[in-house]
Every structure is written in C-alpha cells, then in structure tokens.
C-alpha positions, 0 to 999 in steps of 0.5 A: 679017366673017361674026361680025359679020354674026351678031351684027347679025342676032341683034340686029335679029331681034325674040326669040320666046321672051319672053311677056307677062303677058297670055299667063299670064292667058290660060292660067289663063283656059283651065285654069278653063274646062277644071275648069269644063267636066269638073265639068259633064261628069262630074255632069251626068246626060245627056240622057236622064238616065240611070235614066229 
C-alpha cells in the first residue's frame, strides 16, 4: 500500500530537474553580457582617466 502510494506521488509531482531551450539561451545571454561587461571594465580608462 505504502509502494504504491510512492509511486502515485512521484507520478503527480511535476519534475523540477527538466529545463527548456529557452534556459540555455538565456544563459549564453548572460555569459555575453558578462565578457562585454569585463572588456568595458578592463580597457576603459576611468574617470578621471588616469595619467591625467
């Protein structure tokens, strides 16, 4: 009874674990906006800009 009762469970309880296309596209989204964002950093003079 108890096995059975697991098993009607883990069927009616959606799965967290699966992930759509759209997660994927969102994360290469985020890594290009984070290389854009460290190149800005790291060549952008500064404000002052520095030497003057």
């Amino acid at each position: 009874m108890v096995i059975i009762a697991m098993v009607i469970l883990l069927l009616l309880v959606p799965p967290n674990y699966s992930y759509s296309a759209g997660s994927e596209v969102n994360a290469f989204q985020l890594n290009a906006m984070a290389q854009s964002l460290l190149q800005y950093i790291v060549t952008n003079p500064g404000n002052p800009p520095i030497g003057a």
